[in-house]
N, C-alpha and C positions, 0 to 999 in steps of 0.2 A: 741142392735140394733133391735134386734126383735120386743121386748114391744112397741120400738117406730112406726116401722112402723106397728105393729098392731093396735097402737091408731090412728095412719094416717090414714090406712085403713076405719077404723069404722069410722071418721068422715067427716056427710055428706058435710061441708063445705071444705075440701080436695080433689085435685085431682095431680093424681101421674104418671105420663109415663116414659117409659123404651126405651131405646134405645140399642138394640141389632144386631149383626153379627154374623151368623153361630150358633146362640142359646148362644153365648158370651154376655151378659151384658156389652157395653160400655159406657153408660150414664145413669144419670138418672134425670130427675125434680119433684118438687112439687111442687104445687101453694094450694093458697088458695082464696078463694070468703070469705069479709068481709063484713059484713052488718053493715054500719055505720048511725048513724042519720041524719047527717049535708046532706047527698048526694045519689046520688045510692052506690051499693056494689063497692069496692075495689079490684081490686086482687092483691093478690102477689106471687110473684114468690119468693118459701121460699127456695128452694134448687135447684142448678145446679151445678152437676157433669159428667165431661166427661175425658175417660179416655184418660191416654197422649198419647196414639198408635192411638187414633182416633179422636184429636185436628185439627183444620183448615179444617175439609172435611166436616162442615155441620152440624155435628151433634149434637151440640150447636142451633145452629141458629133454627133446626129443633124443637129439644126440647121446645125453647120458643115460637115457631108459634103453639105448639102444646097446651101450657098453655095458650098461647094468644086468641086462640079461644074458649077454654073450659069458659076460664073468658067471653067473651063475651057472649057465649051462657048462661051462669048464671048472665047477666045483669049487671055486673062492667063495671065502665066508664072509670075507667082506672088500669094499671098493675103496681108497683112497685115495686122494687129491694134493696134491700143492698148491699154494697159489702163493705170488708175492704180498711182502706184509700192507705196498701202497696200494693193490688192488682190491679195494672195501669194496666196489660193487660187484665183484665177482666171489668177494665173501658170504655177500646179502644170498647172492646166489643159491651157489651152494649149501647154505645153509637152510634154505629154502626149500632143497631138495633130498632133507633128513641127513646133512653130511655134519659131524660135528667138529668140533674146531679143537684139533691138537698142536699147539702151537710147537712141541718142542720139536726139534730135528738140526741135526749134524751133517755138515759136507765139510769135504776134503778136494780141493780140486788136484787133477790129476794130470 
């Protein structure tokens, strides 16, 4: 976990916030700004995690308002998500928070 978020860290198209109580780590997110050809940048919001003691009070919602403006001020025109297809409550989610539901996408693993 380290190396990872050390490679996050160091790179400049990454950006990472913490959501904490009392000096406790209860959340955390990363996005990314994507420099694509076809358009402006892209972001994504590559990770969201909040812990179950502090689910339903915000802290969610916060986190993404907080990548949501980071992606703006680095000139993405828009924010996108994945989620697994058995995570329904983190569908409710996001959907909650103006994100729409494109189901199609392709991997290859590598």
């Amino acid at each position: 976990m380290l190396s990872r978020l050390s490679r996050l860290l160091a790179d400049p198209a990454a950006f990472l916030y913490l959501a904490e109580t009392d000096g406790e780590v209860i959340g955390f997110a990363s996005g990314y700004a994507m420099p694509l050809i076809q358009r402006d940048p892209a972001g994504r919001l590559a990770a969201l995690v909040v812990g179950a003691g502090a689910r339903r009070a915000g802290v969610g919602r916060a986190l993404v308002d907080a990548i949501t403006s980071e992606a703006r001020r680095r000139g993405c025109e828009r924010l996108e998500v994945t989620s697994a297809a058995h995570r329904t409550d983190a569908h409710g989610f996001y959907e909650r928070l103006g994100f729409a539901d494109k189901p199609r996408r392709f991997v290859k693993q590598l």
